[in-house]
C-alpha positions as CSV (number, residue, x, y, z in Angstrom):
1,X,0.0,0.0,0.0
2,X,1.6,3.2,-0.8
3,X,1.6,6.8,0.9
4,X,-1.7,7.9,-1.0
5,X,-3.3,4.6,-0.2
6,X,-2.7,4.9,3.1
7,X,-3.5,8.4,3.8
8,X,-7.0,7.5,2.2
9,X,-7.4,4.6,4.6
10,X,-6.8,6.9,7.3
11,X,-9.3,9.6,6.4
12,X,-12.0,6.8,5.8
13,X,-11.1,5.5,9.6
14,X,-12.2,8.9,11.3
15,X,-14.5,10.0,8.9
16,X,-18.4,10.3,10.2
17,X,-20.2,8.0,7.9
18,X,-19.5,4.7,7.3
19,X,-17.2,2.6,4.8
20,X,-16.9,-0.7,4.1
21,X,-15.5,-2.8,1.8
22,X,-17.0,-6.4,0.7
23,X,-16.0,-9.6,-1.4
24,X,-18.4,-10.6,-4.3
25,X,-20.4,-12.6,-1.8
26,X,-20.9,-9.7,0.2
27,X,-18.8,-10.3,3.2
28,X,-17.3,-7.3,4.7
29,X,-13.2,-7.3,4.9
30,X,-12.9,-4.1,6.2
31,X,-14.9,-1.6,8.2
32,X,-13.9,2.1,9.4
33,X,-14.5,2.9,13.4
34,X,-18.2,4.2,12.5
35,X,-19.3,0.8,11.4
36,X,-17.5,-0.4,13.8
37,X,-19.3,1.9,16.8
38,X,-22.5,1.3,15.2
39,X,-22.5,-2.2,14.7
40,X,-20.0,-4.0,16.7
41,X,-17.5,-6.2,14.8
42,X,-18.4,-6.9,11.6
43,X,-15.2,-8.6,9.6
44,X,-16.1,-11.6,8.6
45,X,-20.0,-11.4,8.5
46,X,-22.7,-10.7,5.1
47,X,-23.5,-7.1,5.3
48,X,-27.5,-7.9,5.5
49,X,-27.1,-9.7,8.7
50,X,-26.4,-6.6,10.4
51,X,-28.3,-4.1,8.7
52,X,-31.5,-6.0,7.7
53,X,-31.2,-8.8,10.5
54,X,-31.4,-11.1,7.8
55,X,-29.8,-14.8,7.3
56,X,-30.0,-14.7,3.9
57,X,-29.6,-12.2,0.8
58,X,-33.0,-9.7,1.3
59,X,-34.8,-9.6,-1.8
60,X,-35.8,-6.1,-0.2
61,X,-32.5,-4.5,-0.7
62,X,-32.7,-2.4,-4.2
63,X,-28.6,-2.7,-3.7
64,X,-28.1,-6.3,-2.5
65,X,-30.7,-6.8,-5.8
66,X,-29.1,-4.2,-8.3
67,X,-25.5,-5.6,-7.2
68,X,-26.3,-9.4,-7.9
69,X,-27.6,-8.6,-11.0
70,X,-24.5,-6.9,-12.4
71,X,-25.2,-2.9,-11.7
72,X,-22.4,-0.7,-11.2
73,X,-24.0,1.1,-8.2
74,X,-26.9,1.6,-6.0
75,X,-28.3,3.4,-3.1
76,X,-31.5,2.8,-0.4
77,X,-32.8,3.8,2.7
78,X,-33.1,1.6,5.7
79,X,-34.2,1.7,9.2
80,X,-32.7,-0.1,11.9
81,X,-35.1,-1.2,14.5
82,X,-33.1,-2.1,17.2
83,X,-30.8,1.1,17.2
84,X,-33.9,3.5,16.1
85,X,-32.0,4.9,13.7
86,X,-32.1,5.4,9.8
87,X,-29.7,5.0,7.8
88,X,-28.8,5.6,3.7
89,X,-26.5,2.9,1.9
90,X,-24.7,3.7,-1.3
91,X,-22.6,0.3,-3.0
92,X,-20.4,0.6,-6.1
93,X,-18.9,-2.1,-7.7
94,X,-14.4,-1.5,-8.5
95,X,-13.2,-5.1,-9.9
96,X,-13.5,-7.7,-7.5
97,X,-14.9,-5.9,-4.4
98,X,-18.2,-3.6,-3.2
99,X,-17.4,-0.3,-1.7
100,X,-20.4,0.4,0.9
101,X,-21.2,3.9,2.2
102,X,-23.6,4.0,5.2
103,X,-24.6,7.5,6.1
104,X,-26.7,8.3,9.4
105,X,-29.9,10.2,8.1
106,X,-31.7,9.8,11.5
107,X,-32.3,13.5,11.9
108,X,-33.5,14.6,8.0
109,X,-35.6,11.8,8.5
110,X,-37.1,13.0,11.6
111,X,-37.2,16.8,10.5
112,X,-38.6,15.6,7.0
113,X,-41.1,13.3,9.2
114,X,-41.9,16.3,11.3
115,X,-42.2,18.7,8.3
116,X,-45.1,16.4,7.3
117,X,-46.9,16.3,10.6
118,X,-46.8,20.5,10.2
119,X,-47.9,19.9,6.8
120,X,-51.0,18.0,7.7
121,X,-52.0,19.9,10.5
122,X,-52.0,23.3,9.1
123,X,-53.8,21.4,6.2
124,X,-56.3,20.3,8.7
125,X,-56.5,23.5,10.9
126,X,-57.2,25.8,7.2
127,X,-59.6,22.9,6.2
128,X,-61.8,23.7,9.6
129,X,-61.5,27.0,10.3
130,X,-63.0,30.4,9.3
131,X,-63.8,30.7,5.7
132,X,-60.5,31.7,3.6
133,X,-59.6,32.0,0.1
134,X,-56.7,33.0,-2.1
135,X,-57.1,35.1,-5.5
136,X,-54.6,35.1,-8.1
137,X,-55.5,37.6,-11.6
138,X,-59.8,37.7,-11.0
139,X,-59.7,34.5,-10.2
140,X,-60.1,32.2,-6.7
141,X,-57.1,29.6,-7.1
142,X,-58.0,28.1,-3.5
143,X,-60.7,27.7,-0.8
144,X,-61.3,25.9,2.1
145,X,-64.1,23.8,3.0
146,X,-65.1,26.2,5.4
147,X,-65.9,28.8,3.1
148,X,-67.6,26.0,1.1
149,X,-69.9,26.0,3.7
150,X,-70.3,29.6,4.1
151,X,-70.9,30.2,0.7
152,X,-72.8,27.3,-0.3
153,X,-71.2,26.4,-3.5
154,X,-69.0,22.8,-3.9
155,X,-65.0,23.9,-4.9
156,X,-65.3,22.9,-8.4
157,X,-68.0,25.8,-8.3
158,X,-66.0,28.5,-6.8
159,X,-62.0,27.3,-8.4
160,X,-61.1,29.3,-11.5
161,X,-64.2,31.0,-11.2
162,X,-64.4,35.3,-11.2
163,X,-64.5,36.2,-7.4
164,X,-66.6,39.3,-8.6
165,X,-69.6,36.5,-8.8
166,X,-69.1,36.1,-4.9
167,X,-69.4,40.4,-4.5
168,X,-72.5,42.7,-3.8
169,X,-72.3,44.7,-7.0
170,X,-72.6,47.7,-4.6
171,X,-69.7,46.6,-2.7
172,X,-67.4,45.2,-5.7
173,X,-66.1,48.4,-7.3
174,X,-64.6,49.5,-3.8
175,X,-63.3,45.9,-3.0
176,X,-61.9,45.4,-7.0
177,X,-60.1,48.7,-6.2
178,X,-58.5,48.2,-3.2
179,X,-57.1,44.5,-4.8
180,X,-55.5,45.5,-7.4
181,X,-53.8,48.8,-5.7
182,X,-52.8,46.2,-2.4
183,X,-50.9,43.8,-5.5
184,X,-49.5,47.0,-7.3
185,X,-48.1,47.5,-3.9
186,X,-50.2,51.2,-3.6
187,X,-52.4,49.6,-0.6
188,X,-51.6,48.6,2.9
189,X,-50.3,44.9,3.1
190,X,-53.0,44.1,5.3
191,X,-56.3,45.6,5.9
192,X,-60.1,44.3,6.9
193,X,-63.4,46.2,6.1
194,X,-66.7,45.3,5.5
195,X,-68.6,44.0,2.8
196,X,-71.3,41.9,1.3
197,X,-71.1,38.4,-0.6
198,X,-73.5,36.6,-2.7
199,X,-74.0,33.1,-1.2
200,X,-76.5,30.3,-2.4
201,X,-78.6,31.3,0.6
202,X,-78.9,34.9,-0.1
203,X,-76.8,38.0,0.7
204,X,-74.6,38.4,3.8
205,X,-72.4,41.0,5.3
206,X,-69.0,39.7,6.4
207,X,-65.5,41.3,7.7
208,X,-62.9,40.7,5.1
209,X,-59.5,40.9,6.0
210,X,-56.9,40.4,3.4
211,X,-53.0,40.3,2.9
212,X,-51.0,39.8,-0.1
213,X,-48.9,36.9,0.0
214,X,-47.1,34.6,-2.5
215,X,-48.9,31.5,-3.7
216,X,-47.5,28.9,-6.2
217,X,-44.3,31.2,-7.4
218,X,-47.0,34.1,-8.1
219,X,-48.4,37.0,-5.9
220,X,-51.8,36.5,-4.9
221,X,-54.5,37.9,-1.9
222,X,-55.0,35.8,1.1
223,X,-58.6,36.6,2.3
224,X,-60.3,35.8,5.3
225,X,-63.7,35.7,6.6
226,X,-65.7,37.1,9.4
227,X,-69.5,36.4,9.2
228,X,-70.8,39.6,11.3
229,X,-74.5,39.1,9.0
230,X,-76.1,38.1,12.6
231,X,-75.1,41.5,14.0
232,X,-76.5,43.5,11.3
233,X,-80.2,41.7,11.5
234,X,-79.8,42.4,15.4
235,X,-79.3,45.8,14.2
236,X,-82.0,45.9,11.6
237,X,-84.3,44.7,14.3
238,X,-82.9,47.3,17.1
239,X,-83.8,49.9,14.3
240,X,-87.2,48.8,13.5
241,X,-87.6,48.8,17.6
242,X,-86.8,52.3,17.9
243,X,-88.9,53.2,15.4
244,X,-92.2,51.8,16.8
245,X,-90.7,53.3,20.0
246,X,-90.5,56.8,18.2
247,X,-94.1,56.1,17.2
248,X,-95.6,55.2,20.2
249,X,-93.7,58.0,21.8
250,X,-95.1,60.9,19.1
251,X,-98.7,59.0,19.9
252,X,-98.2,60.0,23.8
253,X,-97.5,63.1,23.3
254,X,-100.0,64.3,21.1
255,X,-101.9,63.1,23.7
256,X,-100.2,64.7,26.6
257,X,-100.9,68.4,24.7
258,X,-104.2,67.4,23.6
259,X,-104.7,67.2,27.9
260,X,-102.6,70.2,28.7
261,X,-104.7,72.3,26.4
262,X,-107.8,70.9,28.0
263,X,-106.6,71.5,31.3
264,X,-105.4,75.6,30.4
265,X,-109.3,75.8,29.3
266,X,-110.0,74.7,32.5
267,X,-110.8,71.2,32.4
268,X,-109.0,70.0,35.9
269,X,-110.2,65.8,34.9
270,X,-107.5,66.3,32.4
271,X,-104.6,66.3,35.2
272,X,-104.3,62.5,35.7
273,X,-104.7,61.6,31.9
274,X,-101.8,64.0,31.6
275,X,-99.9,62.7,34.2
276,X,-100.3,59.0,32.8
277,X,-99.5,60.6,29.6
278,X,-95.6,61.9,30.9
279,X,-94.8,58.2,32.9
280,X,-95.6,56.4,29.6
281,X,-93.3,59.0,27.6
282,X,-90.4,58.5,30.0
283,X,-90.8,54.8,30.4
284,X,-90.4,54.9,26.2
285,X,-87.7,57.2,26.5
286,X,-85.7,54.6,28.9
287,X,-86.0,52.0,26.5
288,X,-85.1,54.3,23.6
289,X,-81.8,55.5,22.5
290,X,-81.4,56.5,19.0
291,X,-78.2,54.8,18.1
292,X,-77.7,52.9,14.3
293,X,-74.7,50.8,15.7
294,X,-73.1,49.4,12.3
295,X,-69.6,47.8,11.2
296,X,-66.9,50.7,10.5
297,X,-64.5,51.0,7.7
298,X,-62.0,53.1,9.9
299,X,-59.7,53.6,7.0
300,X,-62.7,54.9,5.1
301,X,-64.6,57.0,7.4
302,X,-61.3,58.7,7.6
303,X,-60.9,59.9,4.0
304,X,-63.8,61.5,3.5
305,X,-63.7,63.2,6.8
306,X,-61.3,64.5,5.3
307,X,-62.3,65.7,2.8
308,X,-62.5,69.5,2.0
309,X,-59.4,70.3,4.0
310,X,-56.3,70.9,2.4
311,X,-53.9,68.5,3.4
312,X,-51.6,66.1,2.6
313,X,-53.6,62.8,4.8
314,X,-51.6,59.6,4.6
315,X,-53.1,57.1,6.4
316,X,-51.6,53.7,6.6
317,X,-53.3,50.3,8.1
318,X,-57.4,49.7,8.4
319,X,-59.5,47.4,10.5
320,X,-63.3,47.3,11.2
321,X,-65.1,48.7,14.7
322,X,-68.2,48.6,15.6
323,X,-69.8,52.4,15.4
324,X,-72.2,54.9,13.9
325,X,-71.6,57.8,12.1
326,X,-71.2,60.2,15.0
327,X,-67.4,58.8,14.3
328,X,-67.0,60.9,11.0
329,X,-67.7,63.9,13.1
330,X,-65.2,62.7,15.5
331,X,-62.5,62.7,12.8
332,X,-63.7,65.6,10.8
333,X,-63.0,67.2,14.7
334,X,-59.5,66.4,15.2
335,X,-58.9,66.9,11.4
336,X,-60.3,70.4,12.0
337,X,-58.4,71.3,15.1
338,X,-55.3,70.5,13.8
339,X,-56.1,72.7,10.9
340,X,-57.5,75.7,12.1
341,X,-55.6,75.9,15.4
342,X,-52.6,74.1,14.5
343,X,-51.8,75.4,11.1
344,X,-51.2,71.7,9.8
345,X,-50.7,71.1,6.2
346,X,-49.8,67.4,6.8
347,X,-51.7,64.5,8.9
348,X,-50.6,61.2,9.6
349,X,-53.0,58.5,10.9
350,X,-51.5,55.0,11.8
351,X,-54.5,52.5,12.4
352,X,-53.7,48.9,13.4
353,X,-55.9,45.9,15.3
354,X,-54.1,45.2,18.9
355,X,-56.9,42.2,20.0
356,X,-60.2,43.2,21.1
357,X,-59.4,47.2,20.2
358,X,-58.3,49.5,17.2
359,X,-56.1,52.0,18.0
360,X,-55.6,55.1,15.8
361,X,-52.5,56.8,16.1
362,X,-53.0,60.9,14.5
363,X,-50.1,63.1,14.5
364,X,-49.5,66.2,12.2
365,X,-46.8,69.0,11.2
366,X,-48.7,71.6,12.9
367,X,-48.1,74.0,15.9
368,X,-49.4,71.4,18.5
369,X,-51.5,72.3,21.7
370,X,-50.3,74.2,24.0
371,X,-48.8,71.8,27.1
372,X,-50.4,73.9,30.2
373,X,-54.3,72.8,28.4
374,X,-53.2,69.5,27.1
375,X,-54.8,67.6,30.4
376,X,-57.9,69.8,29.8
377,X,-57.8,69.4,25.8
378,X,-61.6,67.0,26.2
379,X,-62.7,68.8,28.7
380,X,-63.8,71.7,26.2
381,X,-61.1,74.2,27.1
382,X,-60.6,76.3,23.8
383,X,-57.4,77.3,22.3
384,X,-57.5,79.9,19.6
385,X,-60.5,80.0,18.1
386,X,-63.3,78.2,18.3
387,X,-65.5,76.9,21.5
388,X,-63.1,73.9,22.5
389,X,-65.8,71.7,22.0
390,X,-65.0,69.9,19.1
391,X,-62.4,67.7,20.7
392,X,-65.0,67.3,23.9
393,X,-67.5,65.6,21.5
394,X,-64.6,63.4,20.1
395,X,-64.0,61.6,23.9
396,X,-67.9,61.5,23.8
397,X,-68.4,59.9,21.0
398,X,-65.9,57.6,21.9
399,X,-66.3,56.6,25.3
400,X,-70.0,56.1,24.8
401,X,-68.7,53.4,22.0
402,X,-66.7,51.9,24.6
403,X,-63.2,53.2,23.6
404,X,-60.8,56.0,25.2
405,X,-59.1,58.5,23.5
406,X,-56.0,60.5,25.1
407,X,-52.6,62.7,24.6
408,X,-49.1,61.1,24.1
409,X,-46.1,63.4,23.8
410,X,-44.5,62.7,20.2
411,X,-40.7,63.1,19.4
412,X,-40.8,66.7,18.0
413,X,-42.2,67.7,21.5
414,X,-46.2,68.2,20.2
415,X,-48.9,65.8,20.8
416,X,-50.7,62.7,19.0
417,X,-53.6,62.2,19.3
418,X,-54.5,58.1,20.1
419,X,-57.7,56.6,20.0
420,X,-59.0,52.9,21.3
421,X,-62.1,51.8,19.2
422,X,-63.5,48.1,20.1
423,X,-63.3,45.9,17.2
424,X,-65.9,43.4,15.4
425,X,-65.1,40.1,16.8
């Protein structure tokens, strides 16, 4: 054996995998240490007693198989009960003996092995959860059977088939809009808002929050769905309560003057018709309160309260709160105050979900509010001009929707203005 031979002996001795090297009948006449460590002394013995556990040649083995019948080289996979462990075999044939790799592959096979459990469950968890889709061009490339059952239609009905079937036509120019600026890149990443969709069982009004993602090598829209159609009959049927309510109440009170006229002409009978007259109205009025409580596109009711002002508004972000339109007038406010008093010619609103709430981060270029009246700023202390009221109806109007608005100092030593809205859940 020469220098070169040797040398290459020695490396195959420490090396991490193992090498062997076998007569045409398969019997191993050398093995490196890692054989060796793996499975005990081997010199001597058929290779497929030790790593099939077989007495005789495995008609299994691809190798022993592809070897006997004259092949060059082959490879296979093999797992070894008793040491738990896999392991990948390569043979090539050199003249009168077998070289024969053995590589431990325990731990791709266990990471491949656990790749697939992953797979399968988040296969499993889409398959029952909310409703989701992905679009690709106009067209839904996947859904899920959850938003098979939502929508009523198999998924050979809704694959490759034009979303914009699936829309409100009333909704569908705003949601077409918003999909193709979000994959131009010209629209937040990720958003929600709501809309209606067409499914076999009639119209419904869902949340829809999207993100683009990429899908099969291609950019696409991930969107999922939040069916929200039960609060809006609750609120059809609050609505159609408070208008009976407003009828009954107009009822008692044409009464209750009819009495108090009777009553100025003398008529003193009248006084206990009258008086029934004011408990029913205040026993309505309890059990009245004149709110249209509806889903809220924040991002939305933003832009066009801001509308008429000359600014440069970026807003960035969107989710969906449940509101009325006593909201718009809470934005047109702040808008306003940071116009007229603060001289601002640029407003930045920041809107993102943070669990149960939306907050909405407003900060502008303007003059900011003076610090000895920012701890009174909602308590309708003016600055300026104007009444100061403005930014008292804004906490109003939001604490009587169950959120809080307040004053944080910003880097440039003015304010921004945050507020807490309670999200659709």
């Amino acid at each position: 054996m020469n220098e070169l031979e040797k040398l290459a002996v020695k490396a195959m001795e420490k090396a991490d995998i193992g090498f062997m090297l076998l007569d045409e009948s398969f019997t191993v006449t050398w093995a490196n240490k890692f054989v060796r460590d793996t499975f005990g002394d081997v010199i001597g013995k058929k290779c497929y007693t030790f790593t099939h556990k077989t007495a005789n040649p495995p008609e299994f083995c691809p190798v022993w198989n592809f070897l006997k019948s004259g092949g060059e080289r082959a490879e296979s996979e093999f797992y070894d009960q008793n040491l738990d462990r896999w392991f990948f075999v390569k043979a090539e044939r050199h003249d009168s003996y077998i070289i024969h790799f053995i590589i431990d592959i325990t731990e791709k096979m266990e990471l491949k092995r656990e790749l697939e459990e992953r797979k399968e469950f988040y296969r499993k968890l889409v398959e029952i959860s909310v409703p989701i889709f992905i679009a690709q061009g106009e067209f839904l490339v996947f859904v899920n059977s959850a938003l098979v059952d939502f929508l009523g239609y198999s998924k050979e009905e809704l694959i490759r088939r034009p979303f914009a079937g699936f829309i409100h036509p009333e909704d569908l120019p705003k949601l077409m809009k918003r999909y193709q600026d979000r994959l131009r890149g010209l629209r937040f990443e990720e958003e929600s808002y709501p809309i209606r969709v067409r499914t076999k069982f009639g119209d419904k009004w869902v949340i829809l929050n999207v993100k683009k993602i990429r899908f099969g090598g291609k950019d696409g829209v991930l969107g999922i769905l939040q069916d929200i159609d039960e609060i809006f009959r609750e609120k059809v049927a609050f609505e159609e309560l408070q208008r009976i309510l407003r009828h009954d109440i107009k009822n008692v009170l044409t009464s209750a003057f009819l009495n108090l006229e009777l009553i100025k002409d003398g008529d003193i009978s009248r006084v206990s018709s009258l008086e029934e007259s004011l408990i029913k109205i205040r026993e309505l009025v309890s059990h009245s309160v004149d709110v249209k409580m509806k889903p809220v596109d924040v991002a939305e009711f933003i832009e066009k309260a801001s509308t008429g002002f000359e600014i440069d508004l970026k807003v960035s972000g969107n989710c969906t709160v449940l509101g009325d339109d006593s909201l718009y007038s809470a934005f047109h406010n702040i808008i306003d105050n940071a116009v007229k008093h603060g001289k601002a010619k640029r407003v930045w609103m920041e809107i993102k979900p943070l669990r149960e709430f939306c907050e909405i981060r407003i900060a502008n270029d303007g003059t900011g509010i003076p610090k000895e009246i920012r701890d009174r700023i909602f308590d309708g202390v003016s600055f300026g001009e104007g009444s100061g009221k403005g930014l008292r109806f804004v906490k109003e109007t939001v604490e009587r929707l169950g959120g809080k608005v307040w004053l944080e100092d910003s880097e440039d030593g003015k304010v921004v203005f945050v507020l807490r809205l309670k999200t659709i859940h």
